[in-house]
N, C-alpha and C positions, 0 to 999 in steps of 0.2 A: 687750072688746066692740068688734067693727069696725061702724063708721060707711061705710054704702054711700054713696061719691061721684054728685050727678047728671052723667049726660053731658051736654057743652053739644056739639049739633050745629055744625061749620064751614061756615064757609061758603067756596064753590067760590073756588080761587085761577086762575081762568081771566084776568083781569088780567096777574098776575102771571105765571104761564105762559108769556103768549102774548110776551112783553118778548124773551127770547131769541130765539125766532123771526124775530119781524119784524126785532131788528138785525140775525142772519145773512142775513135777506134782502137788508137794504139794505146789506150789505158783498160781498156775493154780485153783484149786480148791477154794480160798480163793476171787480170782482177778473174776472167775465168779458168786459166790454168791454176791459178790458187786455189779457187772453192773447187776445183773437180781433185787436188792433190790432196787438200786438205780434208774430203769424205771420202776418198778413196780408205787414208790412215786411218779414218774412224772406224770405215767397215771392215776392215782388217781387223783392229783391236775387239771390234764386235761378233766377230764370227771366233775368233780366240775365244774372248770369253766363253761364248756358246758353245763351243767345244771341249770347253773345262767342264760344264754343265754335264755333258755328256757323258765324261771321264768319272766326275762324280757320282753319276747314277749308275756308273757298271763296277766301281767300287764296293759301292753298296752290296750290290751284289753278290760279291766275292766274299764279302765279311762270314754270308752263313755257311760259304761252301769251306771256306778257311778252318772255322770252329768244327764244322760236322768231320772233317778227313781228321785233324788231327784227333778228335773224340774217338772214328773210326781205327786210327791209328793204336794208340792207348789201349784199346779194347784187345786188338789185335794182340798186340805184345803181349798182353795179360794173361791171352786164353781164354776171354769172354767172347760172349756170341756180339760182333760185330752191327750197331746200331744204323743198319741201312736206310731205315726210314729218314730218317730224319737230311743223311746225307744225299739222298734219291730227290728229297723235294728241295733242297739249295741248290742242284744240276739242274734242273727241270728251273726253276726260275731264274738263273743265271743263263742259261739256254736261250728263254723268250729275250732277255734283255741284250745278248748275244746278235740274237736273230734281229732285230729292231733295230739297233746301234753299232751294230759288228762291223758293217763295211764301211763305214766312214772313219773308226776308230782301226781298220785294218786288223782287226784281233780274231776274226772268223777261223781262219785256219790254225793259229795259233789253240783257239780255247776246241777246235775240233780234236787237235790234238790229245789236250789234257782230258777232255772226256771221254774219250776214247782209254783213255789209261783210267780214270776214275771208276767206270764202268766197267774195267778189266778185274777190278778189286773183286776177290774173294768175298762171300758173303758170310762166309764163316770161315774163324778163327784157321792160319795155318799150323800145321802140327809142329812148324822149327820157329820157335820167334825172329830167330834173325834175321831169316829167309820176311816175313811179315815187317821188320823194321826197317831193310833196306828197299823194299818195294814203295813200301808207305815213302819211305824218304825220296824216293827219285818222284812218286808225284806230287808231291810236297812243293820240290825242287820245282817243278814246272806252273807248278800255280804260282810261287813267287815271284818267277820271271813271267807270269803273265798280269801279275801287278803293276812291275816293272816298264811292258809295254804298253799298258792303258795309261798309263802315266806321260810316256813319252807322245804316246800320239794323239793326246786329249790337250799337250800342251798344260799341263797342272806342275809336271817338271819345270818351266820355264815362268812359271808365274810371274808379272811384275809387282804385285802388290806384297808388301812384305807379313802380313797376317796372314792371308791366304795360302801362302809359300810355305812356308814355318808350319799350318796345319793340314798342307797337304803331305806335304814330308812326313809328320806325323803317322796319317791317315793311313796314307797310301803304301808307304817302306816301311816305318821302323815298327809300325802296331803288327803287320801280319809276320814279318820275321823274328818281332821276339817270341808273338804266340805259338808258332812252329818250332821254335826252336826250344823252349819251354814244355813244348809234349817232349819233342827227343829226349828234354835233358832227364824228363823220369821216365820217359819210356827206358833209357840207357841203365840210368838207375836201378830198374827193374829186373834188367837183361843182366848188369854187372853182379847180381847173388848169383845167377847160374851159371855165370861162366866160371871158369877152371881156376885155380890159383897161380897156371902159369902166367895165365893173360891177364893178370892183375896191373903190371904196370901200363899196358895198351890201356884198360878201362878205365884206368887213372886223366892217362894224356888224353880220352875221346872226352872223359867227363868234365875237364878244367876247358877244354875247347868248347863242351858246347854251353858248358856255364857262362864262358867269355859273350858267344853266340848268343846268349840270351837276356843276358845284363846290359851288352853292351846298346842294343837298339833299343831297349824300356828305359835307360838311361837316357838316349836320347831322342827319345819320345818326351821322355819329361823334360828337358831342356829347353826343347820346342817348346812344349803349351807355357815349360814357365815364360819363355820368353814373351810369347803372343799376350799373355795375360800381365805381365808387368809394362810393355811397349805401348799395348794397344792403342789408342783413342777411343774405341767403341768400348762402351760400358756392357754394350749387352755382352761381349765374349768372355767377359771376365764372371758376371754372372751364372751362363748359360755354360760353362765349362769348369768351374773350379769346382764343382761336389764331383762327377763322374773324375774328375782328376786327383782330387785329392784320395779317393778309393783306391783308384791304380795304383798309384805313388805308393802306397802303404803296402800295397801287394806285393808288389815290387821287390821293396826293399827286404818284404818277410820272404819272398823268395829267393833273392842274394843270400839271406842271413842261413837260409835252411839246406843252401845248395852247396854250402862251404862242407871240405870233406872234417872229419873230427877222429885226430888224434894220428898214431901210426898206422892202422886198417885203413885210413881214408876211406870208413864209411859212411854213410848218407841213412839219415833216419827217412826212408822212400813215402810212409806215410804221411807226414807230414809234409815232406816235398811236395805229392801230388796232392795237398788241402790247399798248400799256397797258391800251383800252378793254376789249378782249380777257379780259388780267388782275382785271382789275375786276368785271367782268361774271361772270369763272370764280369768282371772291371771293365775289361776291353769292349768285351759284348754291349755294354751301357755307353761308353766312351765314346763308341764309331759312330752310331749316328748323327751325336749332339755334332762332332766336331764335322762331320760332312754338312749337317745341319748349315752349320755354318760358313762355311765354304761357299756352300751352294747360296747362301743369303747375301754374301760378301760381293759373290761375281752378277747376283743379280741387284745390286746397286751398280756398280760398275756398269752393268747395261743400261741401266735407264740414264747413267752418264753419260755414257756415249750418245745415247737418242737426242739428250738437249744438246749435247755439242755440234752433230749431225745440222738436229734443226736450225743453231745459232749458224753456221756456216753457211747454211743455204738463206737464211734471213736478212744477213752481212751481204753475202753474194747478189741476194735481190736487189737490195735498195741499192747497192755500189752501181749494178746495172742500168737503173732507171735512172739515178742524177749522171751518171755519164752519157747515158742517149737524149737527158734532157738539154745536155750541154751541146751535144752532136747537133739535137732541132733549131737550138737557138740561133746557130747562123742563119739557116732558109727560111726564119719568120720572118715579114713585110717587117722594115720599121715604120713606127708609127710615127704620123703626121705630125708636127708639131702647130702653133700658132704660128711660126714666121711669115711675113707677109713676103708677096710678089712684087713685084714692079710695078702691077694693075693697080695695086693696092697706095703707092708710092706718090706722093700730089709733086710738081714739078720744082717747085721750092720749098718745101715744111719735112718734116720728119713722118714718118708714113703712118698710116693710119692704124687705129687700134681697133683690127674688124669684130674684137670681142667685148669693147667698153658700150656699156649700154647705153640707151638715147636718152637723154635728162626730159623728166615729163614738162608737158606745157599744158595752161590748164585752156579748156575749149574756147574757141572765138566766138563771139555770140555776130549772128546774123548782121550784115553790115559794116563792121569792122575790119578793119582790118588787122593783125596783127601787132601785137607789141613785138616780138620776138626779131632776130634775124631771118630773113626770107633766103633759100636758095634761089639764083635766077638763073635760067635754065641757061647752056651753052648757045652760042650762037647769038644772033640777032633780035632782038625781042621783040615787040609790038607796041613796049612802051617807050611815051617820046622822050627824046636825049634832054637828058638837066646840061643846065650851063658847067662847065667845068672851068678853072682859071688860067689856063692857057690857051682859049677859043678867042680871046681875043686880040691875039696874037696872029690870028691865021688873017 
């Protein structure tokens, strides 16, 4: 006889449910203020880079207007016919690169400025040198500081990487100040046979200062690349920079050795001075690009760093995403059924039924027989007549 089990109705596990949700919530919230902080840093460092990029290509630029004024300059002092050409097309494409890049670098009115002065220059020789070497010198003066501010607002002044830094300081300061300073020092040279014997001891103190002016940045230009190239890791900079450097260096030094005054005249053999400065100058000419070369090759690794690391945060950020809302779902999924049986299932004295153990085969009954097996009989009253039992006779 089976005993029907009552159901006991459950009650709603909404409680309990809702537990997963609300924590993937509050780990949710924590997991996306990280990846939106952590690519915000990246694209910062990425738009830096890219702004170095920029710095770098209006460097470039300045390189030919740099060599053409001081050439212009030299010529000037000399009394030669003043070589426009060549200074006319470094302004004209430091202009385009102006015009292109100028307002994000903030340098537009700045380099409106110095062109306006560059273009002021006489095209021929003035009749006073001096009057021609102090002119030259104030726009000398202005391109320097307009080095100066492509550097600061390209962010190449702040560089984090320590190669890059080392060859922008290089590049950007100490190459075009000792070049400048390197025309003065023989244009000065040139100027100190005409002047008077009273102002010998001024032409003394202008030439030891601007010897200092000129040594002192080629000296540490060389410091720098030695540095860069004895620190490095990268092989290529050590390759791609030691010939143009080992030429400066040599120039260098042969224009320290020739710019020393000799004897009590503290004169200057000027010919030879100006083959050095010459040297130097052709040195630096080869020198600028390789080391912006590299510069520019440096910060564009650096970018493609930044991109995987971009991508890795936002990849980290996905999946963080997805196993925490998978955590959120799993409370509102149905649990699943198991096999425990019910009360229906439950016979009124035995242990309850195993509604998944299969039926053990019996093999067919043939016609007329009856069964070997145990027979189920049905509930209730049957149609078949009652056997003796042994307590019937008791009644």
């Amino acid at each position: 006889m089976t005993v029907p089990a009552s159901r006991v109705r459950r009650r709603p596990r909404t409680p309990g449910r809702l537990l997963p949700l609300l924590l993937a919530t509050a780990l949710l919230l924590p997991v996306a203020f990280l990846v939106v902080q952590g690519h915000r840093l990246v694209d910062a460092d990425r738009e830096l880079a890219e702004r170095e990029r920029l710095g770098v290509e209006y460097l470039r630029a300045l390189g030919p207007v740099t060599e053409a004024l001081v050439d212009a300059q030299t010529a000037a002092v000399a009394g030669r016919p003043v070589p426009r050409d060549a200074l006319d097309r470094a302004v004209e494409d430091a202009a385009a690169v102006d015009a292109r890049i100028g307002g994000e670098l903030r340098s537009t009115e700045r380099w409106a400025g110095l062109r306006a002065k560059l273009e002021g220059l006489p095209s021929r020789s003035l009749t006073d040198p001096e009057t021609a070497f102090t002119a030259y010198g104030e726009v000398t003066d202005l391109l320097l500081a307009l080095h100066g501010k492509i550097r600061e607002t390209s962010g190449l002044i702040r560089d984090p990487g320590a190669d890059s830094y080392f060859l922008q300081d290089g590049v950007g300061e100490e190459m075009p100040e000792a070049t400048v300073a390197a025309g003065r020092l023989v244009d000065l040279a040139v100027l100190a046979q005409r002047r008077p014997a009273a102002d010998q001891a001024r032409t003394v103190g202008e030439l030891a200062t601007l010897r200092f002016a000129a040594l002192q940045p080629a000296g540490d230009l060389v410091n720098d690349l030695q540095t860069v190239v004895d620190t490095s890791e990268s092989a290529d900079i050590g390759a791609g920079v030691l010939t143009p450097f080992d030429k400066y260096q040599r120039a260098v030094e042969a224009l320290g050795a020739l710019s020393q005054p000799r004897g009590r005249t503290q004169d200057l053999d000027v010919a030879k001075l100006a083959a050095a400065r010459t040297q130097a100058q052709t040195a630096a000419r080869e020198l600028q690009p390789v080391l912006l070369d590299e510069i520019d090759r440096l910060l564009r690794q650096r970018i493609d760093q930044l991109d995987r690391d971009a991508l890795l945060i936002l990849t980290a950020g996905g999946v963080a995403g997805l196993l925490l809302l998978a955590l959120g779902a799993s409370g509102w999924l149905p649990a699943r059924r198991g096999g425990r049986p019910t009360g229906r299932d439950t016979p009124a004295g035995g242990e309850p039924a195993d509604a998944t153990a299969p039926t053990p085969w019996e093999p067919p009954t043939p016609p007329g027989r009856l069964p070997t097996g145990p027979v189920l009989q049905p509930a209730g009253r049957g149609t078949e007549p009652d056997r003796w039992r042994p307590f019937d006779a008791a009644r």
